[in-house]
N, CA, C and O atoms as a Tinker XYZ file with bonds, in Angstrom:
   336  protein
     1  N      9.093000   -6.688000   -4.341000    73     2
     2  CA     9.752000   -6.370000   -5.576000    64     1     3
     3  C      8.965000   -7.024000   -6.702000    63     2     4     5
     4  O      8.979000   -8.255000   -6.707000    81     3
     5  N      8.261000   -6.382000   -7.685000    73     3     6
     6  CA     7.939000   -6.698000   -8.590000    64     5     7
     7  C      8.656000   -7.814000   -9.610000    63     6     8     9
     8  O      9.879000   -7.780000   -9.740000    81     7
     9  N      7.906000   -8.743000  -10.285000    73     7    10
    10  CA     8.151000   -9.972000  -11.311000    64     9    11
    11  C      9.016000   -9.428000  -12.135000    63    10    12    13
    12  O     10.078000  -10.029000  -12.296000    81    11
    13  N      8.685000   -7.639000  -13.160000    73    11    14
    14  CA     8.979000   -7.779000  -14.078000    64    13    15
    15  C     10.409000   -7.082000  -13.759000    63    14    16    17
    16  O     11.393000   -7.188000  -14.491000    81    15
    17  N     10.367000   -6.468000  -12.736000    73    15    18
    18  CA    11.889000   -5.912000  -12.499000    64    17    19
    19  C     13.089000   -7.341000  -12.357000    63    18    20    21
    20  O     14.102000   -7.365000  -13.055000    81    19
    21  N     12.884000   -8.025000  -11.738000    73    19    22
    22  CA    13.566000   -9.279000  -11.510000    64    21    23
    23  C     13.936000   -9.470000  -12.549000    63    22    24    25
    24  O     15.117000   -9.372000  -12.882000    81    23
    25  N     12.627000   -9.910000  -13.588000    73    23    26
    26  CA    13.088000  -10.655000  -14.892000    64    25    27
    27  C     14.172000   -9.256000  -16.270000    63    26    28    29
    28  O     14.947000   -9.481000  -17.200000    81    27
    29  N     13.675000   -8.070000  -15.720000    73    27    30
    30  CA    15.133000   -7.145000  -16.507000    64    29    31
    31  C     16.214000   -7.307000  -15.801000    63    30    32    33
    32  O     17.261000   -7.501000  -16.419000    81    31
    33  N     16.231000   -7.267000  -14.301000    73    31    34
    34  CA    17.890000   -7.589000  -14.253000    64    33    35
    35  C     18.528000   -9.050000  -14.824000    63    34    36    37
    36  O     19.675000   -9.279000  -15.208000    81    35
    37  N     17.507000   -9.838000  -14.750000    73    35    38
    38  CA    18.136000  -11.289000  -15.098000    64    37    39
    39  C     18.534000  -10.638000  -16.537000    63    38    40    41
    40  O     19.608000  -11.180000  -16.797000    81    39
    41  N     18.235000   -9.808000  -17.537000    73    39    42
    42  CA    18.232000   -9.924000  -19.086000    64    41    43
    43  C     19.612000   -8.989000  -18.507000    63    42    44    45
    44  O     20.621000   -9.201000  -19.180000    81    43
    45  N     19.742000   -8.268000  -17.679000    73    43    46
    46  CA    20.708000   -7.240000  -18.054000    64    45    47
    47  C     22.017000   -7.744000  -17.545000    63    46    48    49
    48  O     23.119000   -7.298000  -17.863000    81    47
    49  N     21.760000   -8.773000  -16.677000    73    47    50
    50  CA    22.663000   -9.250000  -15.843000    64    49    51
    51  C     23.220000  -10.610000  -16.963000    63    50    52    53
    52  O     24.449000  -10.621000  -17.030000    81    51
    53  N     22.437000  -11.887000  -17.954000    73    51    54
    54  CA    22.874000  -12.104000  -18.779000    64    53    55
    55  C     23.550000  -11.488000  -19.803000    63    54    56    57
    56  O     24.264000  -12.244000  -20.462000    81    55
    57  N     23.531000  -10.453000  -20.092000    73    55    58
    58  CA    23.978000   -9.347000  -21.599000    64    57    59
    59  C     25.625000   -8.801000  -20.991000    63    58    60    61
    60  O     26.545000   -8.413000  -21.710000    81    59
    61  N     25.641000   -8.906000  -19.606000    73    59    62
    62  CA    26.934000   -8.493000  -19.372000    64    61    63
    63  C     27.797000   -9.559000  -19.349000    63    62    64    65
    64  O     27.605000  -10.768000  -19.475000    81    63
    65  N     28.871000   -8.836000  -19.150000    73    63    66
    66  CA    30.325000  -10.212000  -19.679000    64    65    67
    67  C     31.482000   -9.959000  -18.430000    63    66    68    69
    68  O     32.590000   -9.440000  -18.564000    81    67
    69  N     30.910000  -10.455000  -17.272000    73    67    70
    70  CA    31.682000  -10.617000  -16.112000    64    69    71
    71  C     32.604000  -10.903000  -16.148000    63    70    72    73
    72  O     33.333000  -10.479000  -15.251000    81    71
    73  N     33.182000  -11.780000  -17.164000    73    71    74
    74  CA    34.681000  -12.819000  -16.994000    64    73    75
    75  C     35.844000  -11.946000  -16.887000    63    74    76    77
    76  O     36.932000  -12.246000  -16.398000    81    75
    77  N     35.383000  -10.473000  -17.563000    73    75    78
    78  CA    36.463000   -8.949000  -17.712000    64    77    79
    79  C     36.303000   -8.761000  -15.982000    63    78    80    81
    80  O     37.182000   -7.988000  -15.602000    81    79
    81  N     35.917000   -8.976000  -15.468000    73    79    82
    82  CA    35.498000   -8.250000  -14.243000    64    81    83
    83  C     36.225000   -9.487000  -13.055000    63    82    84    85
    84  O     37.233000   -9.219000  -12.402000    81    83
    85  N     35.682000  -10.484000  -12.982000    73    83    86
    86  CA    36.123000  -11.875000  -12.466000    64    85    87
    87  C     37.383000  -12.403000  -13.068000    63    86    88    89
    88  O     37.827000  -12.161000  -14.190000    81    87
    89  N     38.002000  -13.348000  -11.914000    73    87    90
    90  CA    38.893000  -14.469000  -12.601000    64    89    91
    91  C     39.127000  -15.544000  -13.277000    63    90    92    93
    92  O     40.097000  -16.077000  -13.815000    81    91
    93  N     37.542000  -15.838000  -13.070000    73    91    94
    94  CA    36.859000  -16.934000  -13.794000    64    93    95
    95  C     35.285000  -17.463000  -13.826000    63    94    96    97
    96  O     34.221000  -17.135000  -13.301000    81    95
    97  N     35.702000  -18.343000  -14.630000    73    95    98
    98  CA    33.709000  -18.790000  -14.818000    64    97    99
    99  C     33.439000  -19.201000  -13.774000    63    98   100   101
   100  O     32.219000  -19.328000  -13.884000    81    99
   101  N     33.656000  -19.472000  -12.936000    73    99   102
   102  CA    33.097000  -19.908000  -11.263000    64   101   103
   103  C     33.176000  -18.240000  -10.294000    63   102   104   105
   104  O     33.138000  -18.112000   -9.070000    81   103
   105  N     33.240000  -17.634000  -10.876000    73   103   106
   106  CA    33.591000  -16.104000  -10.170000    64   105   107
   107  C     32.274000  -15.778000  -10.516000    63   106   108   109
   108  O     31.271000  -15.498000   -9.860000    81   107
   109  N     32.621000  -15.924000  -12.166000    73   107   110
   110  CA    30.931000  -15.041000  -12.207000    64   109   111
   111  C     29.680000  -15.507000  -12.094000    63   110   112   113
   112  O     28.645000  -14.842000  -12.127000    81   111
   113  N     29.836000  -17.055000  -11.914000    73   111   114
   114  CA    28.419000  -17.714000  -11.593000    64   113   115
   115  C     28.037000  -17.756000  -10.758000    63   114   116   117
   116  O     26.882000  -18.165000  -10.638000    81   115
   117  N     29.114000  -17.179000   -9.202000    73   115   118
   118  CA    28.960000  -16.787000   -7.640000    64   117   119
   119  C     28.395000  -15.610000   -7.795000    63   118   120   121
   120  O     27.347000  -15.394000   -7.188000    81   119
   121  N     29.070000  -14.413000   -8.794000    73   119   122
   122  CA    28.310000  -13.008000   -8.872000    64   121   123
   123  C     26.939000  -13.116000   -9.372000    63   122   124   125
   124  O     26.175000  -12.257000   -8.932000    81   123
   125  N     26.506000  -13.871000  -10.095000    73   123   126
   126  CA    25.217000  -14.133000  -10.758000    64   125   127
   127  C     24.388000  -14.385000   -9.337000    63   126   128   129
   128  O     23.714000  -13.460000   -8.885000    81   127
   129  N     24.468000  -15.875000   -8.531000    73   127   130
   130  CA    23.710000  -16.311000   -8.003000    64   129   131
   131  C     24.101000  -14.869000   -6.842000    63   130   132   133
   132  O     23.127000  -14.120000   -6.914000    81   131
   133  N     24.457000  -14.668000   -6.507000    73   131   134
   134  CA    24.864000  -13.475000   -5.304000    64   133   135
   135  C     23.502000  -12.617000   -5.255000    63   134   136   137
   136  O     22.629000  -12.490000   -4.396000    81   135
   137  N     23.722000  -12.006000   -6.727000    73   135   138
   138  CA    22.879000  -11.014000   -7.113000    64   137   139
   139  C     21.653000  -11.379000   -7.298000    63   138   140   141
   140  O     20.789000  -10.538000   -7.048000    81   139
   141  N     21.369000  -12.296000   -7.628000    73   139   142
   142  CA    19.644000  -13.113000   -7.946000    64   141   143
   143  C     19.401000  -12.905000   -7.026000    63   142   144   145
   144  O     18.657000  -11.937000   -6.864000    81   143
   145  N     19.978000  -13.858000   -5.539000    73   143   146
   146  CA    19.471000  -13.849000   -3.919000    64   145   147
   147  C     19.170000  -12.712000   -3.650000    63   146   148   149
   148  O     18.071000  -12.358000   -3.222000    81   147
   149  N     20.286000  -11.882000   -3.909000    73   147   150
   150  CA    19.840000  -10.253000   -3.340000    64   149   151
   151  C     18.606000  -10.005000   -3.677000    63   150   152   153
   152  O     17.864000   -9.762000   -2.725000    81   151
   153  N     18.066000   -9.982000   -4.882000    73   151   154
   154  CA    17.186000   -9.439000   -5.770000    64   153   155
   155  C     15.579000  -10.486000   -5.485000    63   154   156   157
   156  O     14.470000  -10.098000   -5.854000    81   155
   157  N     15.803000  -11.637000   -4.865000    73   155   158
   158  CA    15.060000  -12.682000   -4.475000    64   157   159
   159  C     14.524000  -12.514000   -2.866000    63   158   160   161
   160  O     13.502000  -13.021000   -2.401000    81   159
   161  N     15.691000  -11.496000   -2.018000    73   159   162
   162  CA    15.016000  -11.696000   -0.719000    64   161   163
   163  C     13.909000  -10.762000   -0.269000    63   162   164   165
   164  O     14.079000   -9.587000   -0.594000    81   163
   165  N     13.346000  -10.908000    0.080000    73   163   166
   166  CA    11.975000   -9.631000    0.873000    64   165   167
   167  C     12.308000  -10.269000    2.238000    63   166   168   169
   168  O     11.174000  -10.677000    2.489000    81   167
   169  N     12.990000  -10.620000    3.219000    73   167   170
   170  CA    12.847000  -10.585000    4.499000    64   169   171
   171  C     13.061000   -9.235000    5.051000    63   170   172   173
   172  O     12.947000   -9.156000    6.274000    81   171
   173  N     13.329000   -8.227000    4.449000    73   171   174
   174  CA    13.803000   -6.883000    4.583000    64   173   175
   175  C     12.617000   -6.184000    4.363000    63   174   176   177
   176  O     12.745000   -5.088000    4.908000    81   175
   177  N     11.626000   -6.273000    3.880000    73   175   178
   178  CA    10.458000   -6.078000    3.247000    64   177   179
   179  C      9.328000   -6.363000    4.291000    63   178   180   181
   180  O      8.345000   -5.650000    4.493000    81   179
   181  N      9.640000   -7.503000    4.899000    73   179   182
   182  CA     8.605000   -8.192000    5.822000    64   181   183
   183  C      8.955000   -7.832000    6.965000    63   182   184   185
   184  O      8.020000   -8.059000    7.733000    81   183
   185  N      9.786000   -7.401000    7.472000    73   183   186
   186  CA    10.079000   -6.963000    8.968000    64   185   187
   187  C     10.447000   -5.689000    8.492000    63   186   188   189
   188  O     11.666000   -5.793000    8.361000    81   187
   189  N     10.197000   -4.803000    8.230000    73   187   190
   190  CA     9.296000   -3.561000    8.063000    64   189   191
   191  C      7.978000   -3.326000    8.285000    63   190   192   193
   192  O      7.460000   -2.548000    9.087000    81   191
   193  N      7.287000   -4.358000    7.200000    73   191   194
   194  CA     5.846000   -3.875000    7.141000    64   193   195
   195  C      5.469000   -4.383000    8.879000    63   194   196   197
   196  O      4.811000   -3.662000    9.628000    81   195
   197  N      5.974000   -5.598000    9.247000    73   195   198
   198  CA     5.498000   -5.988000   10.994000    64   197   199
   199  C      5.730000   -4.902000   11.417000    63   198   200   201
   200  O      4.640000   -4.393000   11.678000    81   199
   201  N      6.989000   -3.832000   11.780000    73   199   202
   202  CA     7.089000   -2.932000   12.088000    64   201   203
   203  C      6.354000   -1.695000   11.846000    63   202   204   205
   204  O      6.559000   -0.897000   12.760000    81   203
   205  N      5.534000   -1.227000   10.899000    73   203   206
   206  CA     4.305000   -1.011000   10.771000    64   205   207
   207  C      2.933000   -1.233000   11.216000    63   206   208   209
   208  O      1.927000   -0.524000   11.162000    81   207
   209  N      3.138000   -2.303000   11.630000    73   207   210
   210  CA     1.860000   -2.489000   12.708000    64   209   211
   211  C      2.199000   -2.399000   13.451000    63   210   212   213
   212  O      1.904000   -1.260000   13.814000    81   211
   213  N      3.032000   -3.092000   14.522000    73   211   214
   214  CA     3.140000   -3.042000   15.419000    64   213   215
   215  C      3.236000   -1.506000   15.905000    63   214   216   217
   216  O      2.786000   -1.348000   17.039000    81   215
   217  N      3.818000   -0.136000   15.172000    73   215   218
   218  CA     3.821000    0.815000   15.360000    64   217   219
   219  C      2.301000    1.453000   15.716000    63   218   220   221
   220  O      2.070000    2.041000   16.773000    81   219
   221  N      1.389000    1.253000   14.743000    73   219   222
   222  CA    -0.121000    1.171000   14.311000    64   221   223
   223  C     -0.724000    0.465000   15.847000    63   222   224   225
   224  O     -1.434000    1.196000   16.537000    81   223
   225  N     -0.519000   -0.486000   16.179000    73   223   226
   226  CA    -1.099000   -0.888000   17.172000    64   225   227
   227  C     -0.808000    0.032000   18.766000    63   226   228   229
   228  O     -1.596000    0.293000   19.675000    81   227
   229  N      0.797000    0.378000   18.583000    73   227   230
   230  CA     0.956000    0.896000   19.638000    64   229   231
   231  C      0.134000    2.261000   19.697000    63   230   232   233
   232  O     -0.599000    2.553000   20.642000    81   231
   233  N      0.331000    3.018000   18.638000    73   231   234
   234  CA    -1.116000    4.467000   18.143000    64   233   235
   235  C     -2.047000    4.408000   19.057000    63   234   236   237
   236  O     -2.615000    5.182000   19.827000    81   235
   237  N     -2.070000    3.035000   18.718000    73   235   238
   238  CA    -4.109000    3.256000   18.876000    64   237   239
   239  C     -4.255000    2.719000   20.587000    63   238   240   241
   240  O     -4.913000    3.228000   21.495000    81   239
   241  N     -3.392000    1.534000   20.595000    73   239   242
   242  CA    -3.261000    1.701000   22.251000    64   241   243
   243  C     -2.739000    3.196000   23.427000    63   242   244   245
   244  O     -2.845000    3.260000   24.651000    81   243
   245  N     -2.199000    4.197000   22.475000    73   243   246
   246  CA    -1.908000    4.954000   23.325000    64   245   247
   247  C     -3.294000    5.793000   23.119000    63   246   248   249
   248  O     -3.981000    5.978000   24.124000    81   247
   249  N     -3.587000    6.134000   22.293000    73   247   250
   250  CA    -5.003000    7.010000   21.578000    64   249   251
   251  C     -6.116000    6.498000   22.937000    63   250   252   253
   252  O     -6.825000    7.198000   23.659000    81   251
   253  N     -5.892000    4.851000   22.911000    73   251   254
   254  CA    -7.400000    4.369000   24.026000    64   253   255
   255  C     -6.848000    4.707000   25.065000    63   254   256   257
   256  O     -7.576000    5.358000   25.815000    81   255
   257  N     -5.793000    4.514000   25.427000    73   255   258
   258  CA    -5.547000    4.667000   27.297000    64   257   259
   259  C     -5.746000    6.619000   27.571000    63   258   260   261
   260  O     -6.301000    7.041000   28.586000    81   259
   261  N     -5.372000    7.256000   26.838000    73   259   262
   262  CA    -5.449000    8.379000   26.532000    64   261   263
   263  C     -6.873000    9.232000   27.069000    63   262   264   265
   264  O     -7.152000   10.064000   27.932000    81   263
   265  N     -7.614000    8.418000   25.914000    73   263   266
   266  CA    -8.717000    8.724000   25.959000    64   265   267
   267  C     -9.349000    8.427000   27.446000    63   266   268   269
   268  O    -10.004000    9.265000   28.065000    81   267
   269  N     -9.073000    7.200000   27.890000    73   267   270
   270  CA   -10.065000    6.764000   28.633000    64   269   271
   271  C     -9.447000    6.921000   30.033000    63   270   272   273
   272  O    -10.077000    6.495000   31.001000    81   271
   273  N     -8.036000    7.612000   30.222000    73   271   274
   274  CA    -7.482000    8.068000   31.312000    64   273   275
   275  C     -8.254000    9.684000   31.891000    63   274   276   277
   276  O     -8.428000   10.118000   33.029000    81   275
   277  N     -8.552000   10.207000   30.651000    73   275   278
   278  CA    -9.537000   11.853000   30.625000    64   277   279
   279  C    -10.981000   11.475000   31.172000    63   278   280   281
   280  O    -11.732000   12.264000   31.744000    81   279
   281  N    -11.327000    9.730000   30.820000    73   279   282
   282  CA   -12.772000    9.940000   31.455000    64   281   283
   283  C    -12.703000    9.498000   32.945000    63   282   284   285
   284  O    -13.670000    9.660000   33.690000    81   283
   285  N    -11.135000    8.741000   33.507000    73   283   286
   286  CA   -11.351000    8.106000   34.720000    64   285   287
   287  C    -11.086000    9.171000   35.094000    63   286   288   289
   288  O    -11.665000    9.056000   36.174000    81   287
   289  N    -10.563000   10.458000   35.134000    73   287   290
   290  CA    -9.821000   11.911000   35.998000    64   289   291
   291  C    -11.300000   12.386000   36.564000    63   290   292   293
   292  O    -11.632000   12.556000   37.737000    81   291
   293  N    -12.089000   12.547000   35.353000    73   291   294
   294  CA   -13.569000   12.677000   35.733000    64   293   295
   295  C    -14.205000   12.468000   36.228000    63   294   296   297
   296  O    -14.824000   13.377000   36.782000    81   295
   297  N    -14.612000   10.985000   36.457000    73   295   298
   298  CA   -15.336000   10.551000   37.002000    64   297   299
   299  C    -14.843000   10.466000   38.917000    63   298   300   301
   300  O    -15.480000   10.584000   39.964000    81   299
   301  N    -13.289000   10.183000   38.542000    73   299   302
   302  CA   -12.903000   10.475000   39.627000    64   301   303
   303  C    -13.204000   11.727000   40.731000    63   302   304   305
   304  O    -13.592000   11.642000   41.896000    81   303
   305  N    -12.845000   13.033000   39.840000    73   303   306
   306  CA   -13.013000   13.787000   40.587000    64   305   307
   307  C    -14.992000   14.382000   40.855000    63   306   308   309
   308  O    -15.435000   15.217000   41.643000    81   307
   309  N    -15.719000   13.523000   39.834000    73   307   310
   310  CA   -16.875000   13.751000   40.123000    64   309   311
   311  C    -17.682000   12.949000   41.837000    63   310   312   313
   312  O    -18.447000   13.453000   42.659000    81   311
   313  N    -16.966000   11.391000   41.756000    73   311   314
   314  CA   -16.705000   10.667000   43.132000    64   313   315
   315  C    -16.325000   11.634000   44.384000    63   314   316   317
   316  O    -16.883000   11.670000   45.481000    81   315
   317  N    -15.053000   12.527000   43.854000    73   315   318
   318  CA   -14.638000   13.080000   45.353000    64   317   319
   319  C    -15.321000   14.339000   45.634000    63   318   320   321
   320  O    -15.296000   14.573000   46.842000    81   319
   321  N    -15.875000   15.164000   45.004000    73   319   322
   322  CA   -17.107000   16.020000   45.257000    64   321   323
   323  C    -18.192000   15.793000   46.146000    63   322   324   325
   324  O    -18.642000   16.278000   47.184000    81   323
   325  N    -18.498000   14.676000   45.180000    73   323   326
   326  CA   -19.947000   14.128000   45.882000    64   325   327
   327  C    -19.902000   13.667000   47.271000    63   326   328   329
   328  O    -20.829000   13.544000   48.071000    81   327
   329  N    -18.240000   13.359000   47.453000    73   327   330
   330  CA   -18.163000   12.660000   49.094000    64   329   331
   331  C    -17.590000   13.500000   50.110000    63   330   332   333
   332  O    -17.332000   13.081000   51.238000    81   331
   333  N    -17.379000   14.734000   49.709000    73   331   334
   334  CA   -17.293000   15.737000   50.813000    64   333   335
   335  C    -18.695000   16.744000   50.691000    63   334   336
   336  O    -18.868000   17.661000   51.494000    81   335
């Protein structure tokens, strides 16, 4: 999440007047910090992108065994030719 988005909700999130909304000034300074954290976490962010590789890795491991299962069929059956 970008710096400058953070720093507009902080402006938009100061400009509003929670206390209409809440029961009190300890209500809305829980809704404040609530919403910062939200707006503060990327662990949601980061176990995605791992999940992205790890996806990426599995690709390319299936791509090699793939590949190199077409050259053992071969060679294999070039072995059992030659031995009858």
């Amino acid at each position: 999440m970008s710096t400058a988005f953070f720093l507009e909700c902080l402006k938009i999130i100061g400009r509003h007047d929670f206390a209409s909304t809440t029961s009190s000034r300890g209500g809305m300074r829980m809704l404040k910090r609530t919403f910062i954290r939200f707006l503060a976490d990327e662990s949601g962010a980061t176990a995605i992108e791992y999940c992205l590789i790890a996806a990426a890795i599995a690709l390319a491991i299936i791509g090699l065994v793939n590949a190199l299962g077409i050259n053992i069929a071969d060679k294999l059956s070039q072995i059992s030719s030659q031995l009858k």
